[in-house]
N, C-alpha and C positions, 0 to 999 in steps of 0.2 A: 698685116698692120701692126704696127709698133704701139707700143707703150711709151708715151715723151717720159712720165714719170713715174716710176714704180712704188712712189706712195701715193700717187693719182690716180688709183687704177678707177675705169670706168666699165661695169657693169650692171647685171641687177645682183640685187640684195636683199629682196623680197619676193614673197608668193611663189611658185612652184614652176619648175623649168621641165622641158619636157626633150631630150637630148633624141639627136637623129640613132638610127641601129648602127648606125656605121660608127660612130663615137662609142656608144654603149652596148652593147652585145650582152650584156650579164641578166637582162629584165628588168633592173631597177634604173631603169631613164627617167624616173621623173623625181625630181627631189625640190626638197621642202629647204629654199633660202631660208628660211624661220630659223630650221636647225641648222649650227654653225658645225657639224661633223658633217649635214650634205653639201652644205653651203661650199666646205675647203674640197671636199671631193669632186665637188662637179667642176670645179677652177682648175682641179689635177688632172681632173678626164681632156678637158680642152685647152689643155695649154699645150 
Protein backbone atom coordinates (compact mmCIF):
# COMPACT_ATOMS: atom_id res chain seq x y z
CA UNK A 1 0.00 0.00 0.00
CA UNK A 2 1.13 3.42 -1.04
CA UNK A 3 1.35 6.48 0.78
CA UNK A 4 -0.92 9.28 -1.56
CA UNK A 5 1.05 11.82 0.65
CA UNK A 6 4.09 11.70 2.49
CA UNK A 7 3.14 14.63 4.69
CA UNK A 8 -0.18 12.53 5.39
CA UNK A 9 1.20 9.84 6.67
CA UNK A 10 -1.36 7.71 8.43
CA UNK A 11 -0.40 5.74 11.42
CA UNK A 12 -0.43 5.42 15.25
CA UNK A 13 1.30 7.90 17.26
CA UNK A 14 0.35 6.86 20.61
CA UNK A 15 0.50 3.99 23.36
CA UNK A 16 2.73 1.05 22.67
CA UNK A 17 3.12 -1.19 19.30
CA UNK A 18 4.13 -4.58 19.74
CA UNK A 19 6.00 -5.68 16.20
CA UNK A 20 5.75 -9.38 14.87
CA UNK A 21 9.63 -11.38 15.33
CA UNK A 22 9.90 -11.57 11.90
CA UNK A 23 10.16 -7.47 11.61
CA UNK A 24 12.11 -7.39 15.13
CA UNK A 25 14.41 -10.03 16.06
CA UNK A 26 16.54 -7.75 18.48
CA UNK A 27 13.76 -8.35 21.73
CA UNK A 28 12.83 -4.80 21.84
CA UNK A 29 9.33 -5.25 19.77
CA UNK A 30 7.43 -3.36 21.68
CA UNK A 31 7.96 0.33 21.83
CA UNK A 32 6.56 3.25 23.46
CA UNK A 33 4.91 6.00 20.51
CA UNK A 34 5.05 8.40 23.65
CA UNK A 35 8.98 8.33 22.94
CA UNK A 36 9.78 9.99 19.52
CA UNK A 37 13.43 7.98 19.35
CA UNK A 38 10.83 4.61 19.40
CA UNK A 39 8.29 6.20 17.77
CA UNK A 40 11.18 7.14 14.40
CA UNK A 41 12.50 3.60 14.96
CA UNK A 42 9.55 1.53 14.70
CA UNK A 43 8.66 3.69 11.16
CA UNK A 44 12.44 2.53 10.15
CA UNK A 45 11.83 -1.15 11.33
CA UNK A 46 8.65 -1.27 8.93
CA UNK A 47 9.07 0.75 6.27
Amino acid sequence: MAVADLADPAGPTGGEVQLDRRLNWSGKAVYDLGNPRRLASMYETVA
